[in-house]
C-alpha positions in Angstrom: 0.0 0.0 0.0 2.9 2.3 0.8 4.5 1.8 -2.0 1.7 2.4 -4.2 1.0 5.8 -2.4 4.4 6.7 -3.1 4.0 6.2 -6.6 1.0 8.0 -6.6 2.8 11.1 -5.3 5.6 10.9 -7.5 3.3 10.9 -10.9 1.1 13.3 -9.6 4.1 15.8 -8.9 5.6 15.2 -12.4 2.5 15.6 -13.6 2.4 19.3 -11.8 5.6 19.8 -12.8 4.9 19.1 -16.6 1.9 21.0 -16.2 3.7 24.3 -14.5 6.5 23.9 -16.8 4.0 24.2 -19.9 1.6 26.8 -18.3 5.0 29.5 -17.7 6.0 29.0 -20.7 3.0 30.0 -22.9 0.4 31.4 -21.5 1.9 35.2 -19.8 -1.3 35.6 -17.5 -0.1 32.6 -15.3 4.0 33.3 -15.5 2.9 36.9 -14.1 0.1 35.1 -11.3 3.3 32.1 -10.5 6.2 34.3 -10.5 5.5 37.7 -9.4 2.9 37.1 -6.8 4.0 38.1 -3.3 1.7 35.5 -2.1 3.8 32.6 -4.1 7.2 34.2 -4.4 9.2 35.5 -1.3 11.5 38.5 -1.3 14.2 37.6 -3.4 17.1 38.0 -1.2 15.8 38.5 1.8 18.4 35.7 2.9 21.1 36.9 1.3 22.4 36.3 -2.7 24.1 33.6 -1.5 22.0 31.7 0.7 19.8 31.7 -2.7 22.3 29.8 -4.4 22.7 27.4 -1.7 19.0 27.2 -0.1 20.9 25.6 2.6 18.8 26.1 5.9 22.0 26.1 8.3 22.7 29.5 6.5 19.3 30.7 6.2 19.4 33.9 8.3 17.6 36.9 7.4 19.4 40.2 6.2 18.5 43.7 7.1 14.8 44.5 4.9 14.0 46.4 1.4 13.9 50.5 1.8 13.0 52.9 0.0 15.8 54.7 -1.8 16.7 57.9 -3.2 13.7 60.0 -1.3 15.7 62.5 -0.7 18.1 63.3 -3.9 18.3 61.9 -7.8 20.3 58.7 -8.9 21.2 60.4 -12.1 21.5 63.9 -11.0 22.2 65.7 -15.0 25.8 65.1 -15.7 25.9 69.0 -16.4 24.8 69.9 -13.0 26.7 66.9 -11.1 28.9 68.6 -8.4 30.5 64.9 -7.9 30.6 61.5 -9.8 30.3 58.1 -8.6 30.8 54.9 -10.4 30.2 51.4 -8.5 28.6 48.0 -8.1 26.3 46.7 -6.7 27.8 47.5 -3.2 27.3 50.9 -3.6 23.6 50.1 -4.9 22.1 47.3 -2.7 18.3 47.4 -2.4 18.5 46.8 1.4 21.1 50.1 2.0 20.9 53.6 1.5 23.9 54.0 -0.8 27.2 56.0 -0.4 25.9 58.2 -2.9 22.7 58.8 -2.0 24.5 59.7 1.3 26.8 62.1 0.1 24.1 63.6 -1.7 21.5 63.6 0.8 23.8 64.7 3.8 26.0 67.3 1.6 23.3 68.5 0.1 25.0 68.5 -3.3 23.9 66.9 -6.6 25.9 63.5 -7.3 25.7 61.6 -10.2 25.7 57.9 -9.9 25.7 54.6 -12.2 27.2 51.5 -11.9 30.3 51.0 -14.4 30.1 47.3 -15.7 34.5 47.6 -15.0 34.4 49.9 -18.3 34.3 52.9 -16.1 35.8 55.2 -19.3 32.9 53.6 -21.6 30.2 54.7 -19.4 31.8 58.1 -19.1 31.7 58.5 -22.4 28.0 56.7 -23.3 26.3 59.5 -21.0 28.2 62.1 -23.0 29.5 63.9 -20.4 31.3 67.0 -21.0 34.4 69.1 -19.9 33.8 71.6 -17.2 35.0 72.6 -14.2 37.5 70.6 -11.9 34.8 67.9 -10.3 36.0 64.4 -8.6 34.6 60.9 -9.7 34.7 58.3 -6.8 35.0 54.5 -8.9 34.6 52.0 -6.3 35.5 48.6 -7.5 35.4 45.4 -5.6 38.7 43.3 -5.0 38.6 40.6 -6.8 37.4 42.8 -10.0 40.4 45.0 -9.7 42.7 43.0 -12.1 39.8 42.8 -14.4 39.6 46.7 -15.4 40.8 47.5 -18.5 40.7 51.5 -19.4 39.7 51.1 -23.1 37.2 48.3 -22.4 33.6 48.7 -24.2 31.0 47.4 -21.5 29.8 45.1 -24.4 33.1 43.3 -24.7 33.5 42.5 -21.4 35.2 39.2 -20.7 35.8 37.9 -24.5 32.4 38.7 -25.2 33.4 38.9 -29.0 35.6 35.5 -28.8 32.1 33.6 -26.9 29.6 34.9 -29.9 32.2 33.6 -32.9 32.2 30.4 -30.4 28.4 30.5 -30.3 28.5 31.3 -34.3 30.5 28.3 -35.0 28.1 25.9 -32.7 24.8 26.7 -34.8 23.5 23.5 -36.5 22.4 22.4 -40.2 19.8 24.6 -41.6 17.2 22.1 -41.2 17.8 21.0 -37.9 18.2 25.3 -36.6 14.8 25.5 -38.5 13.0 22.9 -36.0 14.9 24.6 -33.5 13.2 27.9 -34.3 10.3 26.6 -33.6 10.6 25.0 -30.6 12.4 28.5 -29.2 9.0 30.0 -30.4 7.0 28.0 -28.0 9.6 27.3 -25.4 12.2 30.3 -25.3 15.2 29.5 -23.4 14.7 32.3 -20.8 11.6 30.1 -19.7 13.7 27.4 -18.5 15.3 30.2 -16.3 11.7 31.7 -15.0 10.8 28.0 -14.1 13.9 27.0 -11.7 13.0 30.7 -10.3 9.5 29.4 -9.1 11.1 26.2 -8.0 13.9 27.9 -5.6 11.6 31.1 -4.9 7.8 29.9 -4.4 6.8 29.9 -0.7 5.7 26.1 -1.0 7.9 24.6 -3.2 10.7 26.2 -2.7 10.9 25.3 0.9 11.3 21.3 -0.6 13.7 22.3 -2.2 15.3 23.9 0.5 14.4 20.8 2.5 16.1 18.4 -0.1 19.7 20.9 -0.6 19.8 20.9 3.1 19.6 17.3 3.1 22.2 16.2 1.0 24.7 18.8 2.8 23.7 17.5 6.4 24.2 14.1 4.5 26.9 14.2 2.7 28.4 17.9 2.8 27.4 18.6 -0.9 27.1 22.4 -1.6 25.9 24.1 -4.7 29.7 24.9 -7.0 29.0 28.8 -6.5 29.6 28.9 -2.9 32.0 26.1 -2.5 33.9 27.3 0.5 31.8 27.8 4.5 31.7 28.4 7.6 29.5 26.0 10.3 30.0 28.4 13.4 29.7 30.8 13.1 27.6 30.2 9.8 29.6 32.3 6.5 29.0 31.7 2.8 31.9 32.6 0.0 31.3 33.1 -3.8 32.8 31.1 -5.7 35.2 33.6 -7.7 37.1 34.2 -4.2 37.8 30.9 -3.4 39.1 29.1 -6.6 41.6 29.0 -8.2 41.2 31.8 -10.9 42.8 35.6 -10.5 40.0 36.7 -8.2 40.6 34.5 -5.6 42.1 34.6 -2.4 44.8 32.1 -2.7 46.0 33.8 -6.2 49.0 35.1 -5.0 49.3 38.3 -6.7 52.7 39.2 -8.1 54.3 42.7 -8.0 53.8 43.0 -11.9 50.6 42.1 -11.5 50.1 44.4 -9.0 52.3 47.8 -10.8 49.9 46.6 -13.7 46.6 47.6 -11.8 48.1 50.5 -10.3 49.0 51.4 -13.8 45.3 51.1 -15.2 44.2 53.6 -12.4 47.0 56.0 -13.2 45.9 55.8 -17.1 42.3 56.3 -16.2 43.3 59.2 -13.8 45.2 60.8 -16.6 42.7 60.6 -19.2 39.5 62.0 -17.4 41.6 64.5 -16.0 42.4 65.5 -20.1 39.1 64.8 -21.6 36.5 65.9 -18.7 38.0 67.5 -15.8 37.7 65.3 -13.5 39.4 63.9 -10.7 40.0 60.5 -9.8 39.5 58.9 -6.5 40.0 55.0 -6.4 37.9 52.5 -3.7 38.9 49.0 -3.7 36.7 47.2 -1.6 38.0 43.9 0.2 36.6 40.9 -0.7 34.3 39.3 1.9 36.9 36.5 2.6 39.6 39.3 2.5 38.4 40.4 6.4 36.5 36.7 7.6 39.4 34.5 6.4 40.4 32.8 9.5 36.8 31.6 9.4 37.2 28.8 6.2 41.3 29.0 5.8 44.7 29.0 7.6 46.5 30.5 4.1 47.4 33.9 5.4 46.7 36.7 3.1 48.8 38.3 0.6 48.3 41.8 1.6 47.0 42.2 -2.3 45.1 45.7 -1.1 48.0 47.5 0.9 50.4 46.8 -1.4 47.9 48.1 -4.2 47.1 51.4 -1.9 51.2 51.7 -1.9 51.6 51.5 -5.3 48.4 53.5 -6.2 49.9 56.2 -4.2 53.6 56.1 -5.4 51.4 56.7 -9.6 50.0 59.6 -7.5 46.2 58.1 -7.5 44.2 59.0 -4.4 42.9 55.9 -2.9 40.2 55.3 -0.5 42.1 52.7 1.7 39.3 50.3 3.6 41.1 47.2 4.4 42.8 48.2 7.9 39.5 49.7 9.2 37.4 46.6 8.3 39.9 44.2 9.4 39.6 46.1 13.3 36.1 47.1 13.1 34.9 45.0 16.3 31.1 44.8 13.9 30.2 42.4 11.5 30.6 44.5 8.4 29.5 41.7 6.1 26.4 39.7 5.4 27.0 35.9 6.3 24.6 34.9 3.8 25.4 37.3 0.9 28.5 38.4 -1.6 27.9 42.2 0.0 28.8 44.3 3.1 26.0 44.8 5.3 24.9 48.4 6.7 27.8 48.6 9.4 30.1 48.1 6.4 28.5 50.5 4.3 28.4 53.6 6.6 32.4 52.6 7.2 33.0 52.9 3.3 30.8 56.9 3.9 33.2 57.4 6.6 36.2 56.7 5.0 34.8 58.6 1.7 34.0 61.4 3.6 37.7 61.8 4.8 39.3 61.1 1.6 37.7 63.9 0.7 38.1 66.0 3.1 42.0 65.3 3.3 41.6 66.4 -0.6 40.2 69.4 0.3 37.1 68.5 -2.1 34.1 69.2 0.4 33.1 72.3 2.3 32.0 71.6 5.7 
């Protein structure tokens, strides 16, 4: 008897599942009733971007809520009337923060135009057209393991061999007659679909907590962990993204060379020198430390390379002004990161302000 119940369980959820699958992917009314409901999907990260990957209930702890941002002062204050530019990433525009800019603009009371850079920070300079005026500074803030990934003359579109991946994605395509029934399936069943389905699977309040149940299973079990956050921490409980922790130039254990490092420190000094010539402006650099940078001794005895000191030292002997965060971070007695997430949390944030704020005081850029 139990065995036929089981049966009956498991044909009737495939049979959901086929159903679902189908239903998302052609009819719009139910993808926008199954995957935008707030009734069926939960806040997105409200357990951090990592814990998402995961869905690991040991590292299921909730992260500070949603606000409302930019009450107070515009995100893209007109280039013309910017007193200050601010390039960044997402840690300078996470939904559950008010922003450094947005603080600087808010308690300076002075208009700052902000947009997130893609690591072509000279491209988006010159895609928003901005033009010569007078002597204004740009703050880029760029996260540590992207540092060695800047280049100055970089279109945002051709980030990371994006040229080299469509000839590779040109030379894949099949025969004429087999792309032609291929067309047609991708009518019906576009690929993005695929992508809105395992969405509803990991993010619906109901079946997303069995599959929560079953990931936390198999890591209880047998310590398997999804391949994006590879590397943790039991107690206390500390994800790590993947790029940090393997065994590419991002990570933690690449040991970083001196050229390597005169390189970066090079990039910033061409990028200094050619916004100073072409708009004016003038160029303060933020580094921020990776998350496993400061929480290290949680997953790893390899000590680190002091990759950030040695870039402020060699930032500051090109003559580029550098926002240096890594000492402050590593004493800050406050968890400055989220556990769960690839971001600092508020405590960290409002540090970063601080340390901005004296930068540019010690510039002599701000009238207080």
């Amino acid at each position: 008897m139990k065995r036929i119940l089981l049966k009956t369980a498991l044909i009737l959820t495939a049979l959901f599942a086929i159903m679902l699958s189908v239903a998302i992917r052609l009819d719009y009314d139910v993808k926008k009733k199954w995957l935008l409901d707030e009734d069926i999907i939960y806040d997105t990260d409200i357990y951090g971007d990592l814990y998402q990957i995961c869905l690991i209930e040991d590292f299921r702890i909730p992260v500070e809520p949603r606000i409302r941002q930019y009450q107070f002062s515009e995100k893209h204050s007109s280039s013309d009337d910017a007193e200050m530019f601010i390039l960044g990433d997402s840690f300078l525009d996470h939904p559950r923060q008010i922003g450094i800019p947005e603080l600087l603009s808010d308690s300076l009371r002075i208009k700052v135009f902000y947009e997130s850079h893609y690591l072509s920070p000279l491209f988006m300079m010159g895609h928003y057209d901005i033009e010569k005026g007078k002597r204004r500074v740009l703050v880029l803030e760029v996260v540590e393991r992207y540092l060695n990934t800047i280049d100055p003359m970089l279109p945002s579109d051709q980030e990371y061999g994006q040229n080299k991946l469509e000839e590779q994605i040109e030379a894949r395509k099949p025969a004429p007659i087999i792309n032609a029934f291929t067309e047609i399936l991708d009518y019906f069943f576009p690929g993005n679909q695929d992508i809105e389905f395992e969405y509803f699977l990991n993010r619906s309040k109901y079946i997303g907590r069995i599959t929560s149940f079953i990931s936390t299973l198999r890591f209880r079990l047998f310590g398997y962990i999804n391949e994006m956050t590879p590397v943790y921490s039991r107690n206390p409980p500390f994800l790590f993204y993947h790029e940090t922790v393997d065994q590419s130039k991002h990570s933690y254990f690449h040991k970083h060379t001196d050229k390597e490092i005169r390189s970066v420190a090079e990039n910033f000094a061409f990028m200094r020198d050619y916004l100073s010539l072409t708009y004016n402006l003038e160029l303060v650099v933020m580094p921020v430390p990776n998350k496993i940078t400061i929480y290290h001794e949680y997953v790893t005895e390899v000590p680190y390379d002091n990759y950030l000191p040695r870039l402020y030292r060699e930032l500051e002997n090109e003559g580029v002004h550098v926002i240096k965060l890594y000492d402050d971070f590593r004493k800050s007695k406050e968890l400055i990161y989220y556990p769960n997430d690839t971001h600092w949390n508020t405590a960290g944030m409002n540090l970063g302000y601080q340390k901005t704020i004296e930068k540019l005081l010690e510039l002599g850029k701000l009238d207080l």
